[in-house]
C-alpha positions as a LaTeX table, in Angstrom:
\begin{tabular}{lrrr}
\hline
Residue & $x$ (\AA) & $y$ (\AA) & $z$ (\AA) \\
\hline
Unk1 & 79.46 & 51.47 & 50.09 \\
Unk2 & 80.43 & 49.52 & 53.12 \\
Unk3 & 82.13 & 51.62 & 55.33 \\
Unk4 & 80.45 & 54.36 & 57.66 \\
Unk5 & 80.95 & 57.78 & 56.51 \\
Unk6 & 78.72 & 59.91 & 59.07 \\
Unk7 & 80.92 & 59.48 & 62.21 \\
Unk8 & 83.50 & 62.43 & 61.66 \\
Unk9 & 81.64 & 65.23 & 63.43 \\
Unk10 & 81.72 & 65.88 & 67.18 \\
Unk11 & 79.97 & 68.31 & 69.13 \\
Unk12 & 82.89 & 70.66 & 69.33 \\
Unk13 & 83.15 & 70.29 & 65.81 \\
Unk14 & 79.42 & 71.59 & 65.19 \\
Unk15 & 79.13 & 74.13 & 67.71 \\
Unk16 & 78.18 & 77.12 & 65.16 \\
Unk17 & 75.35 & 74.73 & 63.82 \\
Unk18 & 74.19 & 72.23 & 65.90 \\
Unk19 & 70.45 & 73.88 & 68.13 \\
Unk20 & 71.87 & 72.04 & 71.45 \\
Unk21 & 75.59 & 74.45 & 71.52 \\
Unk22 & 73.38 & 77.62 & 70.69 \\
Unk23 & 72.00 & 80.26 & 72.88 \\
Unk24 & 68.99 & 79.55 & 74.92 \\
Unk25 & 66.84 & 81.68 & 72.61 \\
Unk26 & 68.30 & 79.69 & 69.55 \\
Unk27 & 67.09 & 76.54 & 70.91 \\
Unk28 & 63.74 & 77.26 & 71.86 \\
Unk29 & 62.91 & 78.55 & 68.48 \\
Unk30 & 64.08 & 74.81 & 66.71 \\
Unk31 & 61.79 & 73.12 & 69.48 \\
Unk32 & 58.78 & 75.81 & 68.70 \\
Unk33 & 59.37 & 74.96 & 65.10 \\
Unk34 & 58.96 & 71.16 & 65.84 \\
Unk35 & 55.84 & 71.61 & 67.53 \\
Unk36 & 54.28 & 73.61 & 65.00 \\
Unk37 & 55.62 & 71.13 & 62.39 \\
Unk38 & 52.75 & 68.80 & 64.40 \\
Unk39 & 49.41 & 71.29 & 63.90 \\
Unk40 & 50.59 & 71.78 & 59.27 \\
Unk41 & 52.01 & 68.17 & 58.52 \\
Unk42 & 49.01 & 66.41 & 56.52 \\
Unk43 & 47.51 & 63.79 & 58.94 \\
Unk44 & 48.05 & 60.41 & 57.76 \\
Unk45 & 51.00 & 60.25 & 56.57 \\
Unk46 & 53.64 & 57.89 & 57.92 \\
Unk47 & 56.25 & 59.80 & 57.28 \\
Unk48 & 56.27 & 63.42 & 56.31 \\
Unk49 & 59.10 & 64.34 & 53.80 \\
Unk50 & 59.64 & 68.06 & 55.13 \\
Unk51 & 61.44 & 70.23 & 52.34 \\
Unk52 & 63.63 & 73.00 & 53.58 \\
Unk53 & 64.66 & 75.89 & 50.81 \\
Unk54 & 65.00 & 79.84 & 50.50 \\
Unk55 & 64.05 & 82.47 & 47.83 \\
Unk56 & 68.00 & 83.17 & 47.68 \\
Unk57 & 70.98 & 82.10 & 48.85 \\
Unk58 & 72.46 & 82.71 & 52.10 \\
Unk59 & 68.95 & 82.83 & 54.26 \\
Unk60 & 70.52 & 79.88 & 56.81 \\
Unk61 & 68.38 & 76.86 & 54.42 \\
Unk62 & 70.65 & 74.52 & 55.30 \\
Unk63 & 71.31 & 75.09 & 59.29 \\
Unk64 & 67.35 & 75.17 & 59.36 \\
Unk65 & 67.13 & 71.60 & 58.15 \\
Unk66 & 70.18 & 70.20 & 60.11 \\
Unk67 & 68.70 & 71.75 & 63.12 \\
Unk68 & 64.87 & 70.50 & 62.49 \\
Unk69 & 66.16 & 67.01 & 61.87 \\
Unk70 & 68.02 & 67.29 & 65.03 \\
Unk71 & 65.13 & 68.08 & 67.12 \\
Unk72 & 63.13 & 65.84 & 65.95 \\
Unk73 & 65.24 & 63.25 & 66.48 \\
Unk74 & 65.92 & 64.23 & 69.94 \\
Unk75 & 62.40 & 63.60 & 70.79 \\
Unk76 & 62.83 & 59.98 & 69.87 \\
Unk77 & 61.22 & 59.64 & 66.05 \\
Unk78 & 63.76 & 58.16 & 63.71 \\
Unk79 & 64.93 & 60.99 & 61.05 \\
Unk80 & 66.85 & 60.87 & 58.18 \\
Unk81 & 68.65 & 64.60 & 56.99 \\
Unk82 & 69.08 & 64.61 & 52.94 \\
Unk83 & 71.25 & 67.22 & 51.55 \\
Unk84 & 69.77 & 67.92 & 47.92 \\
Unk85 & 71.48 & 70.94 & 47.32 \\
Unk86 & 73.13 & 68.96 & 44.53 \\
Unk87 & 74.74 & 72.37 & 43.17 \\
Unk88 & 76.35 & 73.60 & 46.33 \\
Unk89 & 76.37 & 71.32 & 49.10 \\
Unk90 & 76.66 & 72.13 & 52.74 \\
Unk91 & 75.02 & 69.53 & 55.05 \\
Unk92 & 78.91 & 67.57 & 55.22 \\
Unk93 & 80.96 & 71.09 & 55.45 \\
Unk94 & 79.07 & 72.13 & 58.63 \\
Unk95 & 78.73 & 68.97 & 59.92 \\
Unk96 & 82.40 & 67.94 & 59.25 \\
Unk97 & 81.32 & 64.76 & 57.50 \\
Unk98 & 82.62 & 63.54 & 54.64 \\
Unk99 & 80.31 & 64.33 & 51.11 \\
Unk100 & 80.59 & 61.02 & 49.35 \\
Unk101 & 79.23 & 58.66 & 49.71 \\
Unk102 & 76.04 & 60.26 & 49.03 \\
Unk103 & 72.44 & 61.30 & 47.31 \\
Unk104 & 74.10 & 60.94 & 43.85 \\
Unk105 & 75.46 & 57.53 & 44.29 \\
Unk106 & 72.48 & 56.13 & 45.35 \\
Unk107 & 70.72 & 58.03 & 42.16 \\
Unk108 & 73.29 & 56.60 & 40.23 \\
Unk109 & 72.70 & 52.74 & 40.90 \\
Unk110 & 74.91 & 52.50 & 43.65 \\
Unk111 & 73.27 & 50.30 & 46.66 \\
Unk112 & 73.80 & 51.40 & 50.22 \\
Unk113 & 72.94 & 50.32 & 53.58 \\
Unk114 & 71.42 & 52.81 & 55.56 \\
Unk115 & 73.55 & 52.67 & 59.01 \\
Unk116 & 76.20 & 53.44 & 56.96 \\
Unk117 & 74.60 & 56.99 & 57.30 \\
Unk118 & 73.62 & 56.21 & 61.24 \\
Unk119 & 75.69 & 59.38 & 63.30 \\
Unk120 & 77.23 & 59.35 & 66.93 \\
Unk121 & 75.68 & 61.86 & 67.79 \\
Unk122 & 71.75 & 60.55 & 68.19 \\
Unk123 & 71.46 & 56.54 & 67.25 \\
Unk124 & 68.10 & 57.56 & 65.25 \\
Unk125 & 69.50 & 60.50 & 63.54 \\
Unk126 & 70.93 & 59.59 & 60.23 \\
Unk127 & 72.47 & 62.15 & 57.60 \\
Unk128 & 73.19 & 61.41 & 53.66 \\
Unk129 & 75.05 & 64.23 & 52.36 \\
Unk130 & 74.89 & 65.04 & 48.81 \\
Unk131 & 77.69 & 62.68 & 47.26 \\
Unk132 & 79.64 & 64.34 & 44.00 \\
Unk133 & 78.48 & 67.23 & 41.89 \\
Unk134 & 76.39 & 66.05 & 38.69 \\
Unk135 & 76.01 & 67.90 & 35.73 \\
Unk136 & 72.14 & 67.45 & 35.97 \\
Unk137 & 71.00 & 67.91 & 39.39 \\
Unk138 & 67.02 & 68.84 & 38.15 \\
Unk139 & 66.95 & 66.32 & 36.33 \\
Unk140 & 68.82 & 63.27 & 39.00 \\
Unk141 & 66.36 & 64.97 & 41.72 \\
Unk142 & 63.57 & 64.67 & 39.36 \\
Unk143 & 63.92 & 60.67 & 38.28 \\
Unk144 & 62.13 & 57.53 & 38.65 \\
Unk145 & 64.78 & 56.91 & 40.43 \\
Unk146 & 64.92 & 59.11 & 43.44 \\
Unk147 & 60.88 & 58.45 & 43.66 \\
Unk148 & 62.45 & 54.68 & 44.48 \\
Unk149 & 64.85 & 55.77 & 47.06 \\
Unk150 & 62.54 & 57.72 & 48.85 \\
Unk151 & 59.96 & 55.05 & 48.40 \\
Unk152 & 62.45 & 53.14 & 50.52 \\
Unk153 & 63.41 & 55.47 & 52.65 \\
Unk154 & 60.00 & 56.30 & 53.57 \\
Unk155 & 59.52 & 52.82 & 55.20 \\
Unk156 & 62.19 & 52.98 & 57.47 \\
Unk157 & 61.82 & 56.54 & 58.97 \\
Unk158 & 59.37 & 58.42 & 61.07 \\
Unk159 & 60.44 & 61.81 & 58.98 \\
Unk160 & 62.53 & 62.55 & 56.31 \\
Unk161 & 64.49 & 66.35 & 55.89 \\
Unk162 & 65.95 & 67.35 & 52.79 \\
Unk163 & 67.79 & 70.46 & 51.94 \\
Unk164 & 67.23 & 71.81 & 48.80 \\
Unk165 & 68.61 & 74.62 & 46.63 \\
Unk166 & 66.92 & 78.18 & 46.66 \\
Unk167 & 63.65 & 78.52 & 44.55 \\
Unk168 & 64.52 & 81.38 & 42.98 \\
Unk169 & 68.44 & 80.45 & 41.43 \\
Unk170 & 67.38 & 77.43 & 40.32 \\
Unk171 & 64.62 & 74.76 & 39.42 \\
Unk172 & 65.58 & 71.78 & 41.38 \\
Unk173 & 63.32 & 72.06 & 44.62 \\
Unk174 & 60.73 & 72.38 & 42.22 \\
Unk175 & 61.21 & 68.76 & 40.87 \\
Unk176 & 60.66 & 67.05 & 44.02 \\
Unk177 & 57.16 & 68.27 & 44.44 \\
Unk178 & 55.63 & 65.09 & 44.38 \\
Unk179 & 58.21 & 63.29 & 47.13 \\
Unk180 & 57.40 & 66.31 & 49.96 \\
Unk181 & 54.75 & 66.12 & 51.98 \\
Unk182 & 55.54 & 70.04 & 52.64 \\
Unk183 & 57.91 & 72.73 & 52.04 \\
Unk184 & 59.50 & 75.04 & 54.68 \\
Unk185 & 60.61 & 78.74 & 53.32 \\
Unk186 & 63.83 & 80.33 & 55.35 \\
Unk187 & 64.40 & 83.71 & 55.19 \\
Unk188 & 66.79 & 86.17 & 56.70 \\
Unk189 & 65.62 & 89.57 & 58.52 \\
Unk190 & 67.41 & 92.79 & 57.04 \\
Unk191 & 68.49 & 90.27 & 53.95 \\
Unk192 & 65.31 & 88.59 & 52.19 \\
Unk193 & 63.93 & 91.39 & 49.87 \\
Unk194 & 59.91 & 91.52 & 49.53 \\
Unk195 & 59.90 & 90.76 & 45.78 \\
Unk196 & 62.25 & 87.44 & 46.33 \\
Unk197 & 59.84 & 86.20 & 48.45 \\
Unk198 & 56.72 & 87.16 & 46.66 \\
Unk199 & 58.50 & 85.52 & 43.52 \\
Unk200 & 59.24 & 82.15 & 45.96 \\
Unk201 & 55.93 & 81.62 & 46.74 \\
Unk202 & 54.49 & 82.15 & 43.58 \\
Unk203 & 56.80 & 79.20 & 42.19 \\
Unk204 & 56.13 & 76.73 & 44.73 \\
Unk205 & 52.32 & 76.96 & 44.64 \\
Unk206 & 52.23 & 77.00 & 40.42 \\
Unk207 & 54.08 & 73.71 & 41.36 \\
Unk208 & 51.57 & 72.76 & 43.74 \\
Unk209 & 53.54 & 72.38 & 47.36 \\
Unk210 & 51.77 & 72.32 & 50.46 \\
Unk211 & 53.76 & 75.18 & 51.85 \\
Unk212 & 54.24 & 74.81 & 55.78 \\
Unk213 & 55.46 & 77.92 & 56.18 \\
Unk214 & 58.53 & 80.75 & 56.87 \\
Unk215 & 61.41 & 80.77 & 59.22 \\
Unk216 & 62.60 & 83.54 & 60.14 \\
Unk217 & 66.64 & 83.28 & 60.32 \\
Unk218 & 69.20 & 85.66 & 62.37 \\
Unk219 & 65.92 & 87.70 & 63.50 \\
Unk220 & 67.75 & 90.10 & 66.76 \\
Unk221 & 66.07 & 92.95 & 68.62 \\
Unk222 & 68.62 & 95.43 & 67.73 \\
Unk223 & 69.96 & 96.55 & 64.16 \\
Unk224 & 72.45 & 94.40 & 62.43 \\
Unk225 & 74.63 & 94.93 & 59.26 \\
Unk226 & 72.00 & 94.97 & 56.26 \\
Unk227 & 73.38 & 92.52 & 53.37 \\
Unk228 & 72.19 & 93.31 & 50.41 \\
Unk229 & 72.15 & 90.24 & 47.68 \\
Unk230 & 74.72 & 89.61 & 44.92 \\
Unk231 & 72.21 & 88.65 & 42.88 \\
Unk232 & 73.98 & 88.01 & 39.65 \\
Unk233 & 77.21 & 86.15 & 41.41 \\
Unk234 & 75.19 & 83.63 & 43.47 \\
Unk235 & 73.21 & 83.08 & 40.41 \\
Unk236 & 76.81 & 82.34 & 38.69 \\
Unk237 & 77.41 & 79.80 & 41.44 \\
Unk238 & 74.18 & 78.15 & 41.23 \\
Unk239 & 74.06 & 77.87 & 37.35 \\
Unk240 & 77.80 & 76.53 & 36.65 \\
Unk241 & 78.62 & 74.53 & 39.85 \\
Unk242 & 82.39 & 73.72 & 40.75 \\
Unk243 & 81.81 & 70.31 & 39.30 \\
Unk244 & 85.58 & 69.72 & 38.72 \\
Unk245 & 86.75 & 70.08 & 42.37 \\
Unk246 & 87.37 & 67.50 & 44.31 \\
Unk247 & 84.18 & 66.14 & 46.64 \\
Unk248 & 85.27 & 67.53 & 49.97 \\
Unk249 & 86.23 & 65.05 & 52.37 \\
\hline
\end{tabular}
């Protein structure tokens, strides 16, 4: 991997993600977020690896993270966004980057230099997207392996942010438990049901996370459209991947 990949996106390009083109409101919450990040992080620790997942799919996971690696880049630290949704990736789609190179080719052997992830955007903000599709995401997220790269990775950031599927579709968040230093939980008003949740945080602490906390996504004053979950089709998507597209560019 020698040539740049994470220099596609503009801020015209990322308005419906990026905190800074939001509303006022919007904004404020990512930077209250940061600063609470400061008072549950474990003291110590060089840098925090902050996982980012939902009970289902759909909660706004994935903006969280982009957003929280944004802000706390913007306040200087040197941050490094991980998209480890290795079943449906979404980090490179809303940022319009490209996916590969990615997580999986560096789990697969491949070496990498890590400006090649560096974006325009911030100088210390740096984003790996997810690379191709395995057929063994648990297990690739799971391996000696990615304890190495984030060994690594570890020594060359202030924090680390990595989006990971939801809890309760699949196993994979649950196989980084001993990389995070802390697990976020997003959830959606008028969307996350009670039991979901409930069943969420009963994984992650047989699994023994430090759970941080919830964000609360899409939260408004007045009543909105209530979205029920498809349940059994984003389970579908989750369990048998489109492995046999083509990566998006």
């Amino acid at each position: 991997m020698t040539k740049k990949q994470t220099k596609a996106f503009s801020v015209n390009d990322s308005k419906k993600t990026l905190h800074r083109n939001l509303e006022f409101i919007a904004t404020e919450q990512y930077k209250l977020l940061r600063t609470n990040l400061e008072f549950t992080l474990p003291e110590g620790d060089a840098c925090p690896v902050i996982g980012v997942t939902s009970p289902m799919r759909g909660e706004g996971k994935s903006t969280t993270a982009i957003n929280l690696s944004y802000v706390l880049a913007e306040k200087g630290s040197r941050v490094l966004l991980i998209d480890g949704d290795l079943r449906l990736p979404s980090v490179a789609k809303k940022m319009f980057i490209p996916s590969t190179p990615g997580l999986t080719d560096l789990l697969m052997g491949n070496t990498f230099n890590v400006n090649e992830f560096q974006t325009d955007l911030l100088k210390n903000w740096y984003i790996i997207p997810s690379g191709h599709i395995p057929p063994n995401p648990s297990e690739l997220l799971g391996s000696r392996r990615m304890e190495a790269i984030f060994t690594k990775l570890r020594e060359m950031f202030d924090y680390i942010v990595i989006d990971l599927p939801p809890v309760n579709l699949v196993s994979d968040a649950l196989s980084v438990a001993n990389l995070v230093s802390g697990m976020i939980v997003v959830i959606r008003e008028d969307y996350t049901e009670k039991k979901e949740l409930e069943r969420c945080f009963r994984q992650l602490k047989l699994s023994n996370f430090n759970i941080l906390g919830c964000v609360m996504n899409n939260s408004k004053a007045e009543m909105g459209t209530y979205n029920r979950y498809k349940t059994q089709k984003y389970y579908k998507e989750y369990a048998y991947p489109p492995s046999n597209k083509e990566p998006e560019a």
